[in-house]
N, CA, C and O atoms as a DFTB+ gen file, in Angstrom:
336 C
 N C O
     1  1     -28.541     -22.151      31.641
     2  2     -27.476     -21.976      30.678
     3  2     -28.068     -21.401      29.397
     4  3     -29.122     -21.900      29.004
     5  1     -27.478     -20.347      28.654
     6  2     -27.591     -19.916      27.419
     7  2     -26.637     -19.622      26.300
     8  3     -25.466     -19.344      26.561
     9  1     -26.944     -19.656      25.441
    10  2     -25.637     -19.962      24.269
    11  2     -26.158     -18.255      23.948
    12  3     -27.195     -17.594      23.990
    13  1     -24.651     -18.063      23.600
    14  2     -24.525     -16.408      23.277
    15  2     -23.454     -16.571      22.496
    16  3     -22.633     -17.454      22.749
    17  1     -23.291     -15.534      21.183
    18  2     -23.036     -15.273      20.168
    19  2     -22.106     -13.894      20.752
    20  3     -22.708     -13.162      21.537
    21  1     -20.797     -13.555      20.428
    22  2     -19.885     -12.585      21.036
    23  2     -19.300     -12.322      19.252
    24  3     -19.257     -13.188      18.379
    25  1     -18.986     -11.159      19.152
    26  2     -18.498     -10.996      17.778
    27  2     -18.025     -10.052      18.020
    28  3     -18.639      -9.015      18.271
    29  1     -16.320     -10.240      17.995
    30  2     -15.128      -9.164      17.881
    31  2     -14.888      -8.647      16.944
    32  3     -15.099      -9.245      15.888
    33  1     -14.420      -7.497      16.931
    34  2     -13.518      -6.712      15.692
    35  2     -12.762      -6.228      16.391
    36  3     -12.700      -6.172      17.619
    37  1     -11.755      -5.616      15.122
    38  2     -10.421      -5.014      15.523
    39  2      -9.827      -4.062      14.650
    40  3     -10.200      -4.262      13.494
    41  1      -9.186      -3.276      14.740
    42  2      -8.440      -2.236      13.748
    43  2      -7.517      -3.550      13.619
    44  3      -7.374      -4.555      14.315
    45  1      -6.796      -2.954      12.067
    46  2      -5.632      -4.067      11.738
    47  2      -4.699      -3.570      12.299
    48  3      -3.690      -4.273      12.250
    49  1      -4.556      -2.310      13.012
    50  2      -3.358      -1.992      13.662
    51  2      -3.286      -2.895      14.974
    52  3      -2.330      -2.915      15.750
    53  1      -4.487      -3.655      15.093
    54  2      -4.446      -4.217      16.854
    55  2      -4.367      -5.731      16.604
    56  3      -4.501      -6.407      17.624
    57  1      -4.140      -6.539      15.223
    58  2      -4.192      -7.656      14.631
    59  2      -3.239      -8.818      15.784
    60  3      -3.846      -9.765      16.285
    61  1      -1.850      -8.605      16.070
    62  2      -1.377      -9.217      17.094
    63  2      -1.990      -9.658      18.149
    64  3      -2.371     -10.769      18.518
    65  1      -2.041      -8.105      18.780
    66  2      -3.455      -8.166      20.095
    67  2      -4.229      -8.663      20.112
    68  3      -4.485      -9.075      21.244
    69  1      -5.172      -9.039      19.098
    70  2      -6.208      -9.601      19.197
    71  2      -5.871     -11.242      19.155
    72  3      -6.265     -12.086      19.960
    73  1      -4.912     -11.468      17.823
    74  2      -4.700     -12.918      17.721
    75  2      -3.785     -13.697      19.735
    76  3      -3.945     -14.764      20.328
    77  1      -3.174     -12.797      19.965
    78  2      -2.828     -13.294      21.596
    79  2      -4.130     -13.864      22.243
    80  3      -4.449     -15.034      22.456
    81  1      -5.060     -12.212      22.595
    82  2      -6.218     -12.850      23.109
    83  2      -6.712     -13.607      22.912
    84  3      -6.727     -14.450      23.808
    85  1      -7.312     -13.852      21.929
    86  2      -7.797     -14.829      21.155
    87  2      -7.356     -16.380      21.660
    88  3      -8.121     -17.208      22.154
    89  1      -6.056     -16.530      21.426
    90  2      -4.975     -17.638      21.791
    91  2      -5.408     -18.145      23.205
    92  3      -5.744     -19.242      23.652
    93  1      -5.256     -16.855      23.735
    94  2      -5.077     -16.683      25.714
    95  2      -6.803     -17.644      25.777
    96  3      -7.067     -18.745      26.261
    97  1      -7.670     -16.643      25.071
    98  2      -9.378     -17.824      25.535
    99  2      -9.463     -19.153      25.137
   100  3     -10.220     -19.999      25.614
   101  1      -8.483     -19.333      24.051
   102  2      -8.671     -20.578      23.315
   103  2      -7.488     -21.744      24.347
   104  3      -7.713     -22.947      24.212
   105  1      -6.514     -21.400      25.140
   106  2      -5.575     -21.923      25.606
   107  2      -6.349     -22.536      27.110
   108  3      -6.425     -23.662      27.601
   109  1      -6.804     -21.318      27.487
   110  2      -8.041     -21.376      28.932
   111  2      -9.208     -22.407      28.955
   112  3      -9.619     -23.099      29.886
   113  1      -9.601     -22.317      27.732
   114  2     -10.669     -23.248      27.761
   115  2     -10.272     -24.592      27.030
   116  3     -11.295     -25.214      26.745
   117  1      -8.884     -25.374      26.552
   118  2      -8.709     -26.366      26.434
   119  2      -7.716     -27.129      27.789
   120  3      -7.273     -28.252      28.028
   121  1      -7.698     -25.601      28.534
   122  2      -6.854     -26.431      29.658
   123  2      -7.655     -26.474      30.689
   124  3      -7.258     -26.970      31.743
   125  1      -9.117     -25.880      30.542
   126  2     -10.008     -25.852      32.034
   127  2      -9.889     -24.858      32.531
   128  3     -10.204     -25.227      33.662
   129  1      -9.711     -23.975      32.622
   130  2      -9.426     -22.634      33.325
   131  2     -10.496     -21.816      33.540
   132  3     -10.721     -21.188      34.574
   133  1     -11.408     -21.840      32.157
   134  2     -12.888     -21.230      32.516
   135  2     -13.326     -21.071      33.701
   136  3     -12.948     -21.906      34.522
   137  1     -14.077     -20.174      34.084
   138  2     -14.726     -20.249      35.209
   139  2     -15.994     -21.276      34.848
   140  3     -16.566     -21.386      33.764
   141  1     -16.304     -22.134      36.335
   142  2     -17.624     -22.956      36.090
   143  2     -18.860     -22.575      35.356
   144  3     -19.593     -21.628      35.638
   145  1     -18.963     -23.175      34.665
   146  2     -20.263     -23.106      33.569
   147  2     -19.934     -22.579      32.581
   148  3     -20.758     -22.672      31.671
   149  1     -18.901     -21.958      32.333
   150  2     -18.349     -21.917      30.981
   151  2     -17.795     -22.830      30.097
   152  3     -16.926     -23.628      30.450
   153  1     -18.460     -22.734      28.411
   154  2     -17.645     -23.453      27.663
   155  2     -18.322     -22.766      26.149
   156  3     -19.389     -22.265      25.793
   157  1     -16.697     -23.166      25.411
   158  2     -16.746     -22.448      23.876
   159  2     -17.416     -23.513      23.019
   160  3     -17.050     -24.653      22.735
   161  1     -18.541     -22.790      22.675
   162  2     -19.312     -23.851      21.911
   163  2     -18.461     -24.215      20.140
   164  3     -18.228     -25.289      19.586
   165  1     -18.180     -22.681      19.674
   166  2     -17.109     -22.498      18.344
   167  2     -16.196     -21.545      18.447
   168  3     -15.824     -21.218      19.573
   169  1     -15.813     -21.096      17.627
   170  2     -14.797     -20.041      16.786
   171  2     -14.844     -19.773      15.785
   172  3     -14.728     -20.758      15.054
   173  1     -14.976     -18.795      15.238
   174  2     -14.441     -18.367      13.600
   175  2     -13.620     -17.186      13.122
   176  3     -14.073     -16.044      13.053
   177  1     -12.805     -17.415      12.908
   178  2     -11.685     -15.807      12.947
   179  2     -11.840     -15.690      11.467
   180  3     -11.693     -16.699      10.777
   181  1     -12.139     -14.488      10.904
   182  2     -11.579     -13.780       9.801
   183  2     -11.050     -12.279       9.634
   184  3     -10.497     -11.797      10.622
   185  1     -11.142     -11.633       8.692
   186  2     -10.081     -10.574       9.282
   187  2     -10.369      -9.493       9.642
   188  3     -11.068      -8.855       8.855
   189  1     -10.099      -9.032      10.534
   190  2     -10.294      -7.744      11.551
   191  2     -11.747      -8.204      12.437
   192  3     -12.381      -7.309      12.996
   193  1     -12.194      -9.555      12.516
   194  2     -13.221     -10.200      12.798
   195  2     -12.883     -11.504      13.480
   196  3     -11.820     -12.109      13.333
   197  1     -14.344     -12.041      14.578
   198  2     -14.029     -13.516      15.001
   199  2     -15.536     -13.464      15.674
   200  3     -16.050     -12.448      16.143
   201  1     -16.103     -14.704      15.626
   202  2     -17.678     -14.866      16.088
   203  2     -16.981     -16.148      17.357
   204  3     -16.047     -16.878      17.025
   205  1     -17.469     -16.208      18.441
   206  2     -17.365     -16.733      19.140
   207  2     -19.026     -17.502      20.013
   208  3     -19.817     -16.740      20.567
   209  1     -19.159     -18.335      19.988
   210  2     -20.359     -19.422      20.580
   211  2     -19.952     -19.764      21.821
   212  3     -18.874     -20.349      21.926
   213  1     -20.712     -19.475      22.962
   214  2     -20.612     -19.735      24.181
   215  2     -21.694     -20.409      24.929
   216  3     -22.829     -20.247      24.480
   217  1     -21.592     -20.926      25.684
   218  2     -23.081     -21.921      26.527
   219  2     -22.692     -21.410      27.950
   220  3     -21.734     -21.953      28.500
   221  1     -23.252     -20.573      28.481
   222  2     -22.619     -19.551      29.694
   223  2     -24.013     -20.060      30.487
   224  3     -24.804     -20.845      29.966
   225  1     -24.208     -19.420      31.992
   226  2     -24.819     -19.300      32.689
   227  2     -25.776     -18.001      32.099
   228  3     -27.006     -17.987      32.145
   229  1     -25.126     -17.183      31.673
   230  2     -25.963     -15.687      31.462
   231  2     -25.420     -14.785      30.440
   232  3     -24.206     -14.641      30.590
   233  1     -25.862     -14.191      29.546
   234  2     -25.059     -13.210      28.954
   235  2     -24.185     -12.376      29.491
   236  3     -23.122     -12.156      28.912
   237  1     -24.561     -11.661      30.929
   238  2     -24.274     -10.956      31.683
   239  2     -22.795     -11.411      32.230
   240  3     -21.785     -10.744      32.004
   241  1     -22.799     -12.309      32.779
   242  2     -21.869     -13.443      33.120
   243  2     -20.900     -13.777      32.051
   244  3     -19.847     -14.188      32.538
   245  1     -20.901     -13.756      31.331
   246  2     -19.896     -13.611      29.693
   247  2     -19.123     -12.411      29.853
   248  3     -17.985     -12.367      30.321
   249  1     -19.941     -11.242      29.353
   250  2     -20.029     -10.233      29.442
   251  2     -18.809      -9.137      30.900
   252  3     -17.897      -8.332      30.712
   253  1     -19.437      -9.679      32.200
   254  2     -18.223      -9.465      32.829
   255  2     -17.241     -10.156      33.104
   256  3     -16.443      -9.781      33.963
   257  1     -17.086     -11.339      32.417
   258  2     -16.062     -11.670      32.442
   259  2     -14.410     -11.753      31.292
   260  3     -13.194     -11.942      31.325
   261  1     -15.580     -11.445      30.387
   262  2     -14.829     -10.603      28.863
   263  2     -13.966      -9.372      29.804
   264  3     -12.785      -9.313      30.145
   265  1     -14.894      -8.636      29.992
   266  2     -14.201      -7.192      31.070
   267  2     -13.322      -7.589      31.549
   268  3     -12.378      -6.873      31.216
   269  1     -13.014      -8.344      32.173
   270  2     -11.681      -8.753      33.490
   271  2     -10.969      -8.761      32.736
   272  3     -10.089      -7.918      32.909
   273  1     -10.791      -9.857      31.124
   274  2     -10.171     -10.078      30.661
   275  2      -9.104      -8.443      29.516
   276  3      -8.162      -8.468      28.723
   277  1      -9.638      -7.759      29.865
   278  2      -9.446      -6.316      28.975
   279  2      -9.081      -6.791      27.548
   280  3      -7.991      -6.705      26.983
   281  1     -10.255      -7.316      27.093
   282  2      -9.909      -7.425      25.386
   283  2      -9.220      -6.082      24.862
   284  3      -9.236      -5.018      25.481
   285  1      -8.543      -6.324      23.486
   286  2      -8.154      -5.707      22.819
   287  2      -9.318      -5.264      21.779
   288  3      -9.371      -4.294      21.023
   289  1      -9.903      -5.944      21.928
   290  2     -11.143      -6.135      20.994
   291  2     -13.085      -4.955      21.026
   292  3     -13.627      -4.372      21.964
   293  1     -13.375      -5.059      20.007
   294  2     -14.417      -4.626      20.592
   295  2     -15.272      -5.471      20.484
   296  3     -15.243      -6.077      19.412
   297  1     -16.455      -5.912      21.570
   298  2     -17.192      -6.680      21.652
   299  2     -18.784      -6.286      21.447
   300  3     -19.285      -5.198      21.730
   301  1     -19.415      -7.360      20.922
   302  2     -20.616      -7.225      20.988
   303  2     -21.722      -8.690      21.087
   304  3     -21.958      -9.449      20.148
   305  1     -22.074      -8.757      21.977
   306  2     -22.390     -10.282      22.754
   307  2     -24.096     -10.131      22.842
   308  3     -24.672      -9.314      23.561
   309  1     -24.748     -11.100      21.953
   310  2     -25.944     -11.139      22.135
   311  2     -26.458     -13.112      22.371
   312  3     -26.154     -14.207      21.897
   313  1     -27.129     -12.684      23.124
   314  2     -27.901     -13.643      23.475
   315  2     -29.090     -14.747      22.488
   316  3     -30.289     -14.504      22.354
   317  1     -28.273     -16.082      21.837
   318  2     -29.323     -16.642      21.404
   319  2     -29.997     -17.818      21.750
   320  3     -29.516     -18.737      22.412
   321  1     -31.347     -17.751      21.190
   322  2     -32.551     -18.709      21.093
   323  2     -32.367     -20.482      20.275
   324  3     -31.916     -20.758      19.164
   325  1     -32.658     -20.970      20.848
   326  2     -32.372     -22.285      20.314
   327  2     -33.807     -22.566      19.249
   328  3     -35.009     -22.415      19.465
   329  1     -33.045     -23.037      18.042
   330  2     -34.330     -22.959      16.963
   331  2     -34.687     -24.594      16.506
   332  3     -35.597     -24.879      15.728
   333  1     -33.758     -25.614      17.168
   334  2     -34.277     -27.083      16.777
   335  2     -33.680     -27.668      17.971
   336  3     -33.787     -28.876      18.186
C-alpha cells in the first residue's frame, strides 16, 4: 500500500462538474464502493483546485482507476514517502 497525493484543477467554467465528481468519490467511499484497497486518506477543495490523499495499492492503480471514472478534472497524482 502507498499513500498518493492526486491534485485536481479545473477551469471555472467546469466548477459544477467537478463539484459532482468530487461528490460522486466522496459518496463511493463513505458507502464502500471503492474498489478493494482503496481508501481516502483526506480532501481539500479550494477554488478551481482540490488535493486528494489516498492509501491505494499503487499509484498506477489510482491512476487507472481515476480514468474509468472520466474526471472532469485534470489530474496529477504523485506518489508519497512516509516521513515519521
Amino acid at each position: 500500500m502507498v499513500y498518493v497525493l492526486v491534485h485536481h484543477t479545473w477551469e471555472s467554467s467546469k466548477e459544477k462538474d467537478a463539484q459532482k465528481f468530487l461528490e460522486t468519490v466522496k459518496g463511493a467511499a463513505a458507502s464502500g464502493k471503492l474498489p478493494a484497497g482503496f481508501k481516502v486518506v483526506g480532501a481539500y477543495v479550494g477554488k478551481n483546485e482540490a488535493y486528494c490523499i489516498w492509501d491505494v495499492p499503487s499509484a498506477k492503480a489510482l491512476t487507472d482507476f481515476a480514468g474509468q471514472l472520466k474526471p472532469p478534472t485534470k489530474i496529477e497524482a504523485k506518489e508519497l514517502s512516509k516521513l515519521i
